[in-house]
N, C-alpha and C positions, 0 to 999 in steps of 0.2 A: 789646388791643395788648400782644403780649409784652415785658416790661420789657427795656429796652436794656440791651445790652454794654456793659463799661465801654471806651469810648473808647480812653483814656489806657494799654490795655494793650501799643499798639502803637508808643506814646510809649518806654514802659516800654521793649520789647524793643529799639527805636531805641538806648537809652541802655544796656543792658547789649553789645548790639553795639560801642558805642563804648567802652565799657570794656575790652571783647578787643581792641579793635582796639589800643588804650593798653602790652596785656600786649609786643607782637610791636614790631619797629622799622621795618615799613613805613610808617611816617609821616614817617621822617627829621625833618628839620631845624622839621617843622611839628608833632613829638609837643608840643610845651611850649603853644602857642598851643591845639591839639586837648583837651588838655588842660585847660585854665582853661574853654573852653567846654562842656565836658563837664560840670564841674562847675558851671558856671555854671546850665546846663540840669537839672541834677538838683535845685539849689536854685530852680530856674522851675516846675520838677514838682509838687514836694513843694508850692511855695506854691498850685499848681493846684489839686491834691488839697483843700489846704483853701479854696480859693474854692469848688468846690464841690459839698464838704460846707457851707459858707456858705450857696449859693445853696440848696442840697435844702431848709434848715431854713427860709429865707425862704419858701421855697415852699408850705412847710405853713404856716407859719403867717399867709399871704395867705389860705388856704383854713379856716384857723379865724378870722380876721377876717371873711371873706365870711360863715360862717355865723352871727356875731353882727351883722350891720352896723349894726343899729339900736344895740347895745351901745357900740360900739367903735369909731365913726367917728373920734373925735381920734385915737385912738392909728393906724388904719390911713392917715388923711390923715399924720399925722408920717411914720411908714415910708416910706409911699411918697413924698416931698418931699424926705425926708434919708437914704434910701437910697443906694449908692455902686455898686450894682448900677441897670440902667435897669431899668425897670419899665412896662409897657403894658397898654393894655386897648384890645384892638377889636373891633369884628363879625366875626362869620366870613363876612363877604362881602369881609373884608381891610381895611377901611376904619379907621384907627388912630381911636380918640375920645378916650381922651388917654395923655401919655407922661409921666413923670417929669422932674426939671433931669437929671442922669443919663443917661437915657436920647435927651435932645436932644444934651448934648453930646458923648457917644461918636458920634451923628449929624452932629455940625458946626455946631447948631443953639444958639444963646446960649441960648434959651428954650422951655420946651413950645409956646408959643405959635407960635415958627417957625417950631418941626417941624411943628403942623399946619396951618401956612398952607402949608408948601410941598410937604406929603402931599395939600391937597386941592388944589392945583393939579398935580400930577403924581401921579394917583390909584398910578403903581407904587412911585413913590420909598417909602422907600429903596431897595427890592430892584432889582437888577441890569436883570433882564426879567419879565415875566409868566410865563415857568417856573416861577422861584424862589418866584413870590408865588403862582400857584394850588396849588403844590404842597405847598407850609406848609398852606394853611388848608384845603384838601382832606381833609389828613393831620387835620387837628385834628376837622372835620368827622364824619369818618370812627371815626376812634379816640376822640378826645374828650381827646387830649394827646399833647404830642412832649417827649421827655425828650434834651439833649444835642446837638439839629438845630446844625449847624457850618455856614455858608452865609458868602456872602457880601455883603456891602451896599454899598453909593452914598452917602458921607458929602457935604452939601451943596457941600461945597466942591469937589466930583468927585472924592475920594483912595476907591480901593476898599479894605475893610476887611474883616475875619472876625472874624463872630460868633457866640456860642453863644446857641442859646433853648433854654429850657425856658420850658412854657405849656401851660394847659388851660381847656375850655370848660367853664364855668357857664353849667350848664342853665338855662332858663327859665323863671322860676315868679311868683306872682300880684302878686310886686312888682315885679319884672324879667321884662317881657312877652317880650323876646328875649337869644336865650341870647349871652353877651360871653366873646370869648378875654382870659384875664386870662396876660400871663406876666413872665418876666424875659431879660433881653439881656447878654451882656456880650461887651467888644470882647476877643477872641484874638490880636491882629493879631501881637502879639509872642512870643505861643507859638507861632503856627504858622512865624514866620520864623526864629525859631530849632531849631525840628525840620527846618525843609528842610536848615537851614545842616549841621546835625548830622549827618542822614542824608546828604548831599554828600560831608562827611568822614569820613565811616563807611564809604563805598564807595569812594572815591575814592583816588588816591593823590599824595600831597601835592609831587610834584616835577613829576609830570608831567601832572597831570589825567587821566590814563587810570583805567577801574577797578580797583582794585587786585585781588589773588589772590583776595582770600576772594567780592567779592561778584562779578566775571568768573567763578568756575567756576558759585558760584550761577544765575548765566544761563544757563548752558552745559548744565546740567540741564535747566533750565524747556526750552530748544530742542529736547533730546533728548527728553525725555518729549513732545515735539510730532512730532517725527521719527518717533518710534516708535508713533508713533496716525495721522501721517498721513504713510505715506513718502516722502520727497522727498532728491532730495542733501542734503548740506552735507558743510563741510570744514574743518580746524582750520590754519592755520599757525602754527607756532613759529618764534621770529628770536631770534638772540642776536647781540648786536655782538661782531666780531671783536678778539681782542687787547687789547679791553676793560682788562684788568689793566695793558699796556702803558702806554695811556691818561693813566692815574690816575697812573702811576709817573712819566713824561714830562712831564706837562704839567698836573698837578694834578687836582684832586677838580671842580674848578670846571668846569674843561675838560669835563673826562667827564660832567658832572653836564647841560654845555650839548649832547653828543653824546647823551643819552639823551632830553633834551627835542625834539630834532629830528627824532629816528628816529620819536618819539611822533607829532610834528605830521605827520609825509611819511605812517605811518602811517593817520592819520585823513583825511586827504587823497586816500590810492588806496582807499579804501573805498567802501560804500554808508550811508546813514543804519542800514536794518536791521539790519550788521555789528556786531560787538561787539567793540571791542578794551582789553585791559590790560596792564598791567604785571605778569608774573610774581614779579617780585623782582630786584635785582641789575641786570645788563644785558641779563633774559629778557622778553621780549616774547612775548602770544597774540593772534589775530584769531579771531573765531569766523565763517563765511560761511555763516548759510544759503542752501537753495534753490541752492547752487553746485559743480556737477561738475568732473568732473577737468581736462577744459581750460581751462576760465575759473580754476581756484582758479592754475595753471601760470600765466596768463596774468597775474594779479595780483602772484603772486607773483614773477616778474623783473619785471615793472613798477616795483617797489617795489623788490627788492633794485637797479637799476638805477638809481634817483630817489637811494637814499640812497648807491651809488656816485660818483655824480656833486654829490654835495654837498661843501663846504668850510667849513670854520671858521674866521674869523679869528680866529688867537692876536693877543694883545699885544703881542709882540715881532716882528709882522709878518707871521710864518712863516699858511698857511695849511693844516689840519691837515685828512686825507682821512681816512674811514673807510668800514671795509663790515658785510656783516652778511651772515649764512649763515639758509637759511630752510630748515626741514624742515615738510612738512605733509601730510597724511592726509586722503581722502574718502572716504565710504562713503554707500550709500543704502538706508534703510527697515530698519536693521538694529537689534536691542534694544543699545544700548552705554552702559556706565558711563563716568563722567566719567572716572576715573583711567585707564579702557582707552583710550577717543581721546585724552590727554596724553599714555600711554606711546609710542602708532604715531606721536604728531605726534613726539616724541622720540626715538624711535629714526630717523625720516627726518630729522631734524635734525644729531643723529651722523654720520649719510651724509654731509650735505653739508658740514661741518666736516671727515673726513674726506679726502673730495673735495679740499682743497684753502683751504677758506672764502671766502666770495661767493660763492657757490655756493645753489640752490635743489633741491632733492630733495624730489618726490613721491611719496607710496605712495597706492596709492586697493586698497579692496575691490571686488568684484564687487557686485552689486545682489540682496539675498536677500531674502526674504520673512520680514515681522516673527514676531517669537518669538507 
């Protein structure tokens, strides 16, 4: 078995993402909070790093234990009892035979004793389903050790968890007639909730939940480079709210800040799940539509500039405050295009409809060409 990738590289890159994202001011009003968690998370990393390199040295030296046992039973009974990592040992037919206090209570369990009363009444517990568990010990079977397995577990009390194993099979030999997975566990639940939260806010954009610029064009690739292997429409809308500056000037930041969340929600509202929508910046909104030609993207697009026509804002002071929005967008099909190229056509059909008048929708589409 090729020695595994280090994991945590994609941890790593999560958190340098978050750090450009820190440099730019698309976070608004949420950089300070984005911020503490950033750092919060760099200092949950770096402690990972050394849990383990902890766990790697534990691990060897369960493996120089096993090879004295007749030597070194106190000292490897002490480890394993007042370890703070869980620690197990079972058949590779999955069947646990015993676990460390450690290793019961990251499971829910007061005592090893629980855990394997309630392992041999529910031969899966803890794992999820029988997936999870033939595929562990398959994997162990097979290779003869899993270095870093990240999975999930069934803590007694029923709260689902994540865990990390490392573990490997001791062979079989003339004191030990069958060969035992000896490994170690430990609960992640907190590193892995805090990298969702991070990466959330790494793409994200913190006024309106939409995606923000950097990981929206990101997508917008990935779709292209699919377009262009398998030709099918799609089509980009741009919208920018009208008069926007007006807004801000009239009626406050607040006002404006609640006209941008709205356009967001109507937004996500005339779309499909597959669509991709964010916030450009400012008061500049993208939809990304695959698989969608020239009349249906026409057809979304007054849908929507019509939905967000006909909406109102209650101010404060009574009044009820209308706005619109001007939408330029571009379809093409099976053709090789760069990302900056479909932003510029959606953008120059955006200028049209600004032009035009504003509330206004203007389409450009290409003809249907044959990929490069």
């Amino acid at each position: 078995m090729n020695a595994p990738a280090n994991l945590l590289d994609s941890e790593e890159q999560t958190l340098e993402a978050a750090k450009a994202a820190l440099q730019g001011d698309a976070l608004g009003s949420g950089a300070g909070a984005f911020a503490d968690l950033t750092r919060q998370y760099a200092r949950l990393l770096r402690h990972t790093r050394h849990l383990i390199r902890v766990s790697d040295r534990m691990q060897e030296e369960l493996n120089h234990l096993n090879e004295n046992l007749r030597e070194s039973e106190e000292k490897y009974r002490s480890l394993f009892e007042n370890a703070h990592e869980g620690i197990f040992i079972a058949r590779l037919d999955s069947q646990f035979l015993q676990v460390n206090p450690a290793m019961a209570q990251v499971l829910g369990c007061p005592t090893p004793e629980d855990f394997l009363r309630t392992h041999q009444a529910d031969a899966v517990w803890p794992f999820l389903d029988g997936d999870d568990q033939e595929s562990l010990f398959n994997t162990l079977a097979m290779h003869g050790q899993v270095s870093h397995l990240q999975i999930r577990m069934l803590r007694q009390d029923g709260q689902t968890i994540w865990v990390e194993i490392n573990a490997q099979v001791r062979p079989a030999d003339s004191r030990h007639p069958d060969a035992k997975v000896e490994g170690v566990l430990s609960d992640i639940t907190e590193r892995k909730r805090m990298l969702e939260e991070l990466r959330h806010l790494a793409t994200t954009d913190s006024l309106t939940g939409l995606y923000n610029r950097r990981h929206f064009l990101e997508l917008c690739e990935r779709e292209l480079r699919r377009v262009h292997r398998y030709p099918n429409d799609i089509a980009l809308l741009m919208l920018d709210a009208d008069h926007f500056k007006n807004i801000n000037d009239m009626y406050g930041h607040d006002a404006g800040d609640q006209v941008l969340r709205i356009i967001s929600r109507l937004c996500r509202a005339h779309v499909r799940e597959v669509d991709i929508v964010g916030r450009m910046g400012g008061e500049e909104f993208a939809i990304l539509l695959p698989q969608t030609g020239f009349s249906a993207t026409l057809d979304i697009a007054e849908r929507l500039r019509t939905a967000i026509a006909q909406t109102t804002l209650p101010l404060t002071d009574g009044q009820m405050l209308r706005f619109t929005v001007s939408i330029g967008g571009y379809t093409f099909t099976g053709r090789k295009l760069a990302v900056d190229e479909l932003l510029k056509a959606a953008d120059q059909a955006l200028y049209a409809a600004k032009r035009n008048g504003r509330n206004q929708v203007d389409i450009h589409q290409n003809e249907p060409a044959h990929a490069d």
